[in-house]
TIPA-87834 format. One record per residue: x, y, z of N, C-alpha, C, O in turn. Coordinates in steps of 0.05 Angstrom, whole numbers, plus 5000, padded with zeros to 4 digits. Each point is the difference from the previous one (the first is absolute). Layout:
<nodes>
<node><n_u>X</n_u><n_v>Y</n_v><n_w>Z</n_w><ca_u>X</ca_u><ca_v>Y</ca_v><ca_w>Z</ca_w><c_u>X</c_u><c_v>Y</c_v><c_w>Z</c_w><o_u>X</o_u><o_v>Y</o_v><o_w>Z</o_w></node>
...
</nodes>
This chain:
<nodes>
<node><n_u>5017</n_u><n_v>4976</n_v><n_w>5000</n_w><ca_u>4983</ca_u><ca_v>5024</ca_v><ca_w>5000</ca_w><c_u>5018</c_u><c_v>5025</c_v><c_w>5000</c_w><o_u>5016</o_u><o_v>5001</o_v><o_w>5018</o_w></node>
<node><n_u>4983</n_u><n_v>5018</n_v><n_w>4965</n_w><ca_u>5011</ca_u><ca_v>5017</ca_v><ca_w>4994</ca_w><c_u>4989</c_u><c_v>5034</c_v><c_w>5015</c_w><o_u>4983</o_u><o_v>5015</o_v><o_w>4990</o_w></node>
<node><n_u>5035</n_u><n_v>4990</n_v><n_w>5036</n_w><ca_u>4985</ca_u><ca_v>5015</ca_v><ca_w>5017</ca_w><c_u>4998</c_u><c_v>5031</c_v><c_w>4981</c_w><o_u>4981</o_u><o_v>5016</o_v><o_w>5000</o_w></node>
<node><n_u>5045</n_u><n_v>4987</n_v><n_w>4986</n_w><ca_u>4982</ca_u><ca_v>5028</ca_v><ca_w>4974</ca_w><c_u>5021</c_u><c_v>5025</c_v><c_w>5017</c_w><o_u>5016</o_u><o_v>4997</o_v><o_w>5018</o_w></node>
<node><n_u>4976</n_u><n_v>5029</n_v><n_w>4969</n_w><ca_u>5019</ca_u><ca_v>5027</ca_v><ca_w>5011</ca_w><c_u>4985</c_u><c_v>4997</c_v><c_w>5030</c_w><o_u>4977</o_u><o_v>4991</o_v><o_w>5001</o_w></node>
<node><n_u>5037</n_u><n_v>5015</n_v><n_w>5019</n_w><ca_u>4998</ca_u><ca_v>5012</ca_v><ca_w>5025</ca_w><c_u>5015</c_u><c_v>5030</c_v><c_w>5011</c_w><o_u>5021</o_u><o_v>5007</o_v><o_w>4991</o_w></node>
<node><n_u>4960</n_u><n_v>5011</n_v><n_w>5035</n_w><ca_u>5015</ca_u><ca_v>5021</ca_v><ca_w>4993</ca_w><c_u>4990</c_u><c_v>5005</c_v><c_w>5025</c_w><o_u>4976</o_u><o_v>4997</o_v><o_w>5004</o_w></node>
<node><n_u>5050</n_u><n_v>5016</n_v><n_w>5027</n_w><ca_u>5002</ca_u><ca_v>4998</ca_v><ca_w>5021</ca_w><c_u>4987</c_u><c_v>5022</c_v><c_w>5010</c_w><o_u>5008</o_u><o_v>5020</o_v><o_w>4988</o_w></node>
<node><n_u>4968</n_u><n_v>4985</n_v><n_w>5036</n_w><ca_u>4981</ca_u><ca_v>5018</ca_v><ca_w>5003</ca_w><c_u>5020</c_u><c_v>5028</c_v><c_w>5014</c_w><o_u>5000</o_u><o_v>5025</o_v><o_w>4999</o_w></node>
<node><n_u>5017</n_u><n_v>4956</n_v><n_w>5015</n_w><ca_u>5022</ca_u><ca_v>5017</ca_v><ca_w>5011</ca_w><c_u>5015</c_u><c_v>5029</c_v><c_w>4980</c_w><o_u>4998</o_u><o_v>5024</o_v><o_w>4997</o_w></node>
<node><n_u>5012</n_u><n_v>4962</n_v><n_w>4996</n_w><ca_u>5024</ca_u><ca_v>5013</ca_v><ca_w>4975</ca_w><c_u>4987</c_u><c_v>5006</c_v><c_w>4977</c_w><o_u>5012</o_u><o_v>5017</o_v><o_w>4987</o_w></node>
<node><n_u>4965</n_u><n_v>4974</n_v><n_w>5000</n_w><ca_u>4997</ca_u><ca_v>4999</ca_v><ca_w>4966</ca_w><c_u>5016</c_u><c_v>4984</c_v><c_w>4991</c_w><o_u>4992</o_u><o_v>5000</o_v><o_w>4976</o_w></node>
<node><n_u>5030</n_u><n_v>4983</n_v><n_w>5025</n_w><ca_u>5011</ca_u><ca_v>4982</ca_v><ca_w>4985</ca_w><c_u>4986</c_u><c_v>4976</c_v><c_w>4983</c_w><o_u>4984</o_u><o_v>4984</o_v><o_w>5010</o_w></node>
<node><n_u>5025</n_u><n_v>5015</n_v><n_w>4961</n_w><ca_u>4991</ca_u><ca_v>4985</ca_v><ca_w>4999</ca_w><c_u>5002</c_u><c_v>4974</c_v><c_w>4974</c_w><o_u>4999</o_u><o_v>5003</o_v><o_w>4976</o_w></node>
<node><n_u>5003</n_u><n_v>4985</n_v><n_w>5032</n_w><ca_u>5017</ca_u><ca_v>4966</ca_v><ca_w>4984</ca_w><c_u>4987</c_u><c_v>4973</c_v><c_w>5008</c_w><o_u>4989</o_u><o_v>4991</o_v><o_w>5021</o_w></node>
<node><n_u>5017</n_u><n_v>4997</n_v><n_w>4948</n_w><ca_u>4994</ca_u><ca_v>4973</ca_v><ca_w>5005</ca_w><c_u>5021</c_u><c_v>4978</c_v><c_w>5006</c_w><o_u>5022</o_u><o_v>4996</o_v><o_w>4991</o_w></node>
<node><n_u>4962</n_u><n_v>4991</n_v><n_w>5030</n_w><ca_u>5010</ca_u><ca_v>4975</ca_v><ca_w>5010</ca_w><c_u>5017</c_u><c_v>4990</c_v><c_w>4980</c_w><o_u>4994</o_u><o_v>5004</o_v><o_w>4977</o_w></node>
<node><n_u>5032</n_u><n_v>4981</n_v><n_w>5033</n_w><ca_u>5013</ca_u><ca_v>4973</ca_v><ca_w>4980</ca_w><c_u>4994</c_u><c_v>4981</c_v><c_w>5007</c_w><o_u>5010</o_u><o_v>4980</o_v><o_w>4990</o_w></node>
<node><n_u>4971</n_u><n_v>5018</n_v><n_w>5031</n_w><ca_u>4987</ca_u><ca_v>4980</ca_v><ca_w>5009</ca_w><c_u>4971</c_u><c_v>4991</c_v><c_w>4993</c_w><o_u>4986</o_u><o_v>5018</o_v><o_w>4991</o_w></node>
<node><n_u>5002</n_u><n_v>4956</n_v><n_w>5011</n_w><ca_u>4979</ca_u><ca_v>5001</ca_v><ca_w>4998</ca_w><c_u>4977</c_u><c_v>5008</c_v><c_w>5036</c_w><o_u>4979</o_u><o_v>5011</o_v><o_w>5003</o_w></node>
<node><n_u>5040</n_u><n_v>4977</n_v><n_w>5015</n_w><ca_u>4995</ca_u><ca_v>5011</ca_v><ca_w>5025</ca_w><c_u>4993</c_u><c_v>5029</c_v><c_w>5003</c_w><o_u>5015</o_u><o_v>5017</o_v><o_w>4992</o_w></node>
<node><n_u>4960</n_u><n_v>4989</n_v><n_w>5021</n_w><ca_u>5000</ca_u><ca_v>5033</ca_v><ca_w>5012</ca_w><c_u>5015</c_u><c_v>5002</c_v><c_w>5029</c_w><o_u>4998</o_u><o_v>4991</o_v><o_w>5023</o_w></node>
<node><n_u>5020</n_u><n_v>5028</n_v><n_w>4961</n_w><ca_u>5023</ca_u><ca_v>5008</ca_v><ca_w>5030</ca_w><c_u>4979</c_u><c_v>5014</c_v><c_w>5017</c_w><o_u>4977</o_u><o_v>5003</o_v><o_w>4994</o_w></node>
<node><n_u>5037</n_u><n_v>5005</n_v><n_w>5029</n_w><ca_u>4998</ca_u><ca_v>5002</ca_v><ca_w>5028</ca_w><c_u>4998</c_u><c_v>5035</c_v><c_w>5003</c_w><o_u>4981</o_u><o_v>5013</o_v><o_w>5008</o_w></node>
<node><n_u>5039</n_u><n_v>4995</n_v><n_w>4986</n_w><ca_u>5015</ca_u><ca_v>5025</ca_v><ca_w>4997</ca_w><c_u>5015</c_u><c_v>5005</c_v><c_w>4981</c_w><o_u>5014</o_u><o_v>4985</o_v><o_w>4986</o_w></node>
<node><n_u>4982</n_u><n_v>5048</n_v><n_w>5015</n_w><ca_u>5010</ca_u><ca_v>5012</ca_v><ca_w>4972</ca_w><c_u>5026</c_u><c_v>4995</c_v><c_w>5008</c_w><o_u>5009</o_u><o_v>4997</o_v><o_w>5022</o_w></node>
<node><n_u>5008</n_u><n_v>5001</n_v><n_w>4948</n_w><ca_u>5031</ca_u><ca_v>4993</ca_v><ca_w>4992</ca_w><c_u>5010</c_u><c_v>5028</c_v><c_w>5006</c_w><o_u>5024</o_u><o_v>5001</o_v><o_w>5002</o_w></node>
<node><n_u>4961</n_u><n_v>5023</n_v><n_w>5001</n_w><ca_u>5012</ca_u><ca_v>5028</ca_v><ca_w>4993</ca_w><c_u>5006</c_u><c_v>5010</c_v><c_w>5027</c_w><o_u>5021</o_u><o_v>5010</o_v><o_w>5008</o_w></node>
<node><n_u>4952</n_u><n_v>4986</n_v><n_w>5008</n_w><ca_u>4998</ca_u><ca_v>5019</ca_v><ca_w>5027</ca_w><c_u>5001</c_u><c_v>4980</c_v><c_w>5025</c_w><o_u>5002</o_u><o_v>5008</o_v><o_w>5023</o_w></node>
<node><n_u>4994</n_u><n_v>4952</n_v><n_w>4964</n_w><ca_u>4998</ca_u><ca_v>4996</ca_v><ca_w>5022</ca_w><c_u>4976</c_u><c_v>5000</c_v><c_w>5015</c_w><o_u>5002</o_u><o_v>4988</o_v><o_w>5022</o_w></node>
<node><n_u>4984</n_u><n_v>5017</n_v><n_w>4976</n_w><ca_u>4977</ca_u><ca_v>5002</ca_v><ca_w>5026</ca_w><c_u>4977</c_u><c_v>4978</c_v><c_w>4990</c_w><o_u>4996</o_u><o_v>4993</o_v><o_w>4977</o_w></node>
<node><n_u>4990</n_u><n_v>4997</n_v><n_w>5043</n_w><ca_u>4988</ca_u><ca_v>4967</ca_v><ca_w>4995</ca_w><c_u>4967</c_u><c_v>5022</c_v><c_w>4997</c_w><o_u>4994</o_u><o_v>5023</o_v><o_w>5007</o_w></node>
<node><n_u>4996</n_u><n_v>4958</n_v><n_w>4982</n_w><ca_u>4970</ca_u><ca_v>4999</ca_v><ca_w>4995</ca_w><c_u>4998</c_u><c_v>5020</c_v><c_w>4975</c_w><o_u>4982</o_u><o_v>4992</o_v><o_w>4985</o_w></node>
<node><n_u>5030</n_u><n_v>5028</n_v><n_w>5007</n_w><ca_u>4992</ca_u><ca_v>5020</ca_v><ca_w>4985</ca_w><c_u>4996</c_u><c_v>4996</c_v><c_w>4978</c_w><o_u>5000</o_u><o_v>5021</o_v><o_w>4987</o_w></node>
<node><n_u>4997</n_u><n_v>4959</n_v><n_w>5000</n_w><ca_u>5004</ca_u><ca_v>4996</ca_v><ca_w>4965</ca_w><c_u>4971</c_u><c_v>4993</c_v><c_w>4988</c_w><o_u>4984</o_u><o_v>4989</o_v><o_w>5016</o_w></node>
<node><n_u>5010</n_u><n_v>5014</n_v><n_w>4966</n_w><ca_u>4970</ca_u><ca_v>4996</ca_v><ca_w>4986</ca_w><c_u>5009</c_u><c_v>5000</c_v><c_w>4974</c_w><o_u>5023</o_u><o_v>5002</o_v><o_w>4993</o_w></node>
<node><n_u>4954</n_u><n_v>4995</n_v><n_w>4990</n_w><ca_u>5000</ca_u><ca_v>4990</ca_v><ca_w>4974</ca_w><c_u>4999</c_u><c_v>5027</c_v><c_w>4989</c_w><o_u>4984</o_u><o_v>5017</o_v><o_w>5010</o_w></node>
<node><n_u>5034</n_u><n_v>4990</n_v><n_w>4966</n_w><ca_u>4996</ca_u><ca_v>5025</ca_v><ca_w>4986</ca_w><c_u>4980</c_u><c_v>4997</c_v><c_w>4984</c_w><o_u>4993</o_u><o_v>4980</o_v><o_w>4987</o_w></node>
<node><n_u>4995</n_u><n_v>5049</n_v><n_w>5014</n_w><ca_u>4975</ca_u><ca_v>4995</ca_v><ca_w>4971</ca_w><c_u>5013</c_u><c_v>4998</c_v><c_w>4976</c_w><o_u>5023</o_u><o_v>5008</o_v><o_w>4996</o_w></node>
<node><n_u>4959</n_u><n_v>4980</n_v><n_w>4984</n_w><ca_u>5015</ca_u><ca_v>5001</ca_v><ca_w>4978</ca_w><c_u>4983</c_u><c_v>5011</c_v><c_w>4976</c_w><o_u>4976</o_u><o_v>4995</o_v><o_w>5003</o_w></node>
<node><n_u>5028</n_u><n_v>5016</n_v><n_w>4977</n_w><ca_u>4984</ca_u><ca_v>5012</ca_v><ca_w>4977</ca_w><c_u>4971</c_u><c_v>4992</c_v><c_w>4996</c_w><o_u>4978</o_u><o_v>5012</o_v><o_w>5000</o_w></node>
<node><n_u>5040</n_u><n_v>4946</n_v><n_w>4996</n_w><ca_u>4974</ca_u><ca_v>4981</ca_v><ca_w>4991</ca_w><c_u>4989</c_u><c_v>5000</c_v><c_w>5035</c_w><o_u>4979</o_u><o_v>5013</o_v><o_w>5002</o_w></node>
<node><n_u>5026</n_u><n_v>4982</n_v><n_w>5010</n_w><ca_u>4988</ca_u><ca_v>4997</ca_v><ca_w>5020</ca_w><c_u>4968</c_u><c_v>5016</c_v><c_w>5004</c_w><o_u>4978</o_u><o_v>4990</o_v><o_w>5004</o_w></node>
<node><n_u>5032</n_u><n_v>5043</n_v><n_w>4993</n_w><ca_u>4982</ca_u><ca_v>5030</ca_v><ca_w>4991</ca_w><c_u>4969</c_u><c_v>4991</c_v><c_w>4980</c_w><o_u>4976</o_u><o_v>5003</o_v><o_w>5006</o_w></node>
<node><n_u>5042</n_u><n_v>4986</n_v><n_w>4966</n_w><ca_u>4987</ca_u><ca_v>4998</ca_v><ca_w>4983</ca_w><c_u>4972</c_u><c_v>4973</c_v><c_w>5005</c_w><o_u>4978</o_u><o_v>5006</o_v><o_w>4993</o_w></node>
<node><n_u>5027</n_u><n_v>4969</n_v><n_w>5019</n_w><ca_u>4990</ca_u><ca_v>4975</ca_v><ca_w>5017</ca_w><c_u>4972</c_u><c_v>5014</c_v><c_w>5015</c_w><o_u>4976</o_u><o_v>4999</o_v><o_w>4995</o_w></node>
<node><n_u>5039</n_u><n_v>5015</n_v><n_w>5028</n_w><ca_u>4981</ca_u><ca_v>5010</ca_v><ca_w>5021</ca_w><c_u>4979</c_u><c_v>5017</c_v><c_w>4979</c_w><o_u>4978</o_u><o_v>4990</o_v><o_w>4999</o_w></node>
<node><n_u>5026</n_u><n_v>5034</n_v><n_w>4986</n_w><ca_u>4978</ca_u><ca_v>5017</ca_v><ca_w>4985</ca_w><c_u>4984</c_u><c_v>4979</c_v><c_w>4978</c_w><o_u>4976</o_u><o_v>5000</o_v><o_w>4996</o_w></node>
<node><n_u>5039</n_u><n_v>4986</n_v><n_w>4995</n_w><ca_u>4980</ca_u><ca_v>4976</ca_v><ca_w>4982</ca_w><c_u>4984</c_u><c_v>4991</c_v><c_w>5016</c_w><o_u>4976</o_u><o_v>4997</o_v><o_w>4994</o_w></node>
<node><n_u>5036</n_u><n_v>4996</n_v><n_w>5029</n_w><ca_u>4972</ca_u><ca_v>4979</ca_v><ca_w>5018</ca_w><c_u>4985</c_u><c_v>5019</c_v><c_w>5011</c_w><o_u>4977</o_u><o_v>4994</o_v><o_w>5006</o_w></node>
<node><n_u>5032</n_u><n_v>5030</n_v><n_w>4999</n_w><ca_u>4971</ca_u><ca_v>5015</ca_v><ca_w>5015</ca_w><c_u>4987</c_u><c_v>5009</c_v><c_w>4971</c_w><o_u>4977</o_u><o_v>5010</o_v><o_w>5000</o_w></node>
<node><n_u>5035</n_u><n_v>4987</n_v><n_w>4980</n_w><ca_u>4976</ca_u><ca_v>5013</ca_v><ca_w>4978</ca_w><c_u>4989</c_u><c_v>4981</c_v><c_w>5002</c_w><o_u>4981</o_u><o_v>5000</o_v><o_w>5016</o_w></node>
<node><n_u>5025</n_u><n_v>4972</n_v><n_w>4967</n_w><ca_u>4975</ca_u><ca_v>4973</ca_v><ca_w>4997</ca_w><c_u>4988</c_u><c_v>5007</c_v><c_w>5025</c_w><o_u>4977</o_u><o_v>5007</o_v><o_w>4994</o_w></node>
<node><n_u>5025</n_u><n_v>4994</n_v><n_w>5032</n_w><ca_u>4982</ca_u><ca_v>4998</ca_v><ca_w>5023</ca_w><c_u>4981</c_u><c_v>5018</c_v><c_w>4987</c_w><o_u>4979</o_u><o_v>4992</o_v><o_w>4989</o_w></node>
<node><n_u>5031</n_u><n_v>5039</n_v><n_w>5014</n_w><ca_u>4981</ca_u><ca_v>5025</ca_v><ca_w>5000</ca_w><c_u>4978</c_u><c_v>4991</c_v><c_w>4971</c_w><o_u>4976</o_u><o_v>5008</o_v><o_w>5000</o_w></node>
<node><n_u>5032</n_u><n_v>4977</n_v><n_w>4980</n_w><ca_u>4985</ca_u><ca_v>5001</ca_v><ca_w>4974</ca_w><c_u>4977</c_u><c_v>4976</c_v><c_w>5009</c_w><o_u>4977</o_u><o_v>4998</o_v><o_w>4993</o_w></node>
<node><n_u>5038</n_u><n_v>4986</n_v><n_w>5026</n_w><ca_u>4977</ca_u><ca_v>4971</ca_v><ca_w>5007</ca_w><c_u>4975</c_u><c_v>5019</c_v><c_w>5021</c_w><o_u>4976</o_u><o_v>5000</o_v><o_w>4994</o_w></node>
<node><n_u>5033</n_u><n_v>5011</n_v><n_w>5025</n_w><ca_u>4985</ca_u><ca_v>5015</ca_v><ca_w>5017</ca_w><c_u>4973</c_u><c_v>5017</c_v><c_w>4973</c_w><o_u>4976</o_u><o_v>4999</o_v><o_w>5002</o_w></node>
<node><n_u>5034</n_u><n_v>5010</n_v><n_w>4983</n_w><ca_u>4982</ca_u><ca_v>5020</ca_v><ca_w>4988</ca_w><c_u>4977</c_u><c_v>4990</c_v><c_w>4973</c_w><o_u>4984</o_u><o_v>5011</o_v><o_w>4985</o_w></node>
<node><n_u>5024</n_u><n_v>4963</n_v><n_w>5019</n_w><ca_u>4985</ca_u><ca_v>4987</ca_v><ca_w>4984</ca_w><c_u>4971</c_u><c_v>4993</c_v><c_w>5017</c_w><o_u>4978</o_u><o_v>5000</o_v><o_w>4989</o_w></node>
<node><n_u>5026</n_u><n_v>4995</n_v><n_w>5036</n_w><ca_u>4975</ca_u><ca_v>4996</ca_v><ca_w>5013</ca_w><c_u>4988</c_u><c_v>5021</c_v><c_w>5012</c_w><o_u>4978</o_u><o_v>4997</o_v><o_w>5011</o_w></node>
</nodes>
């Protein structure tokens, strides 16, 4: 499983794993818990597709 860009809430840093493991703590600052998944373009594009089909199913009834 391919954990994807990550980017440290601490610092703004931000890089992908050479791992398939999600580290612990950032490589930059060090500090544990702070890391999340960066948004990504497609990511943007995914979320507004699915709330349109939703919004277009809603307005049919």
């Amino acid at each position: 499983m391919n954990v994807g860009r990550l980017y440290c809430t601490s610092c703004n840093y931000q890089f992908v794993p050479k791992t398939d493991k999600m580290p612990i703590r950032c490589p930059y600052c060090d500090k544990d818990g702070t890391l999340e998944k960066a948004t990504q373009a497609q990511d943007l594009i995914d979320e507004i597709s699915r709330e349109t089909v939703e919004r277009e199913e809603r307005e049919k009834y």
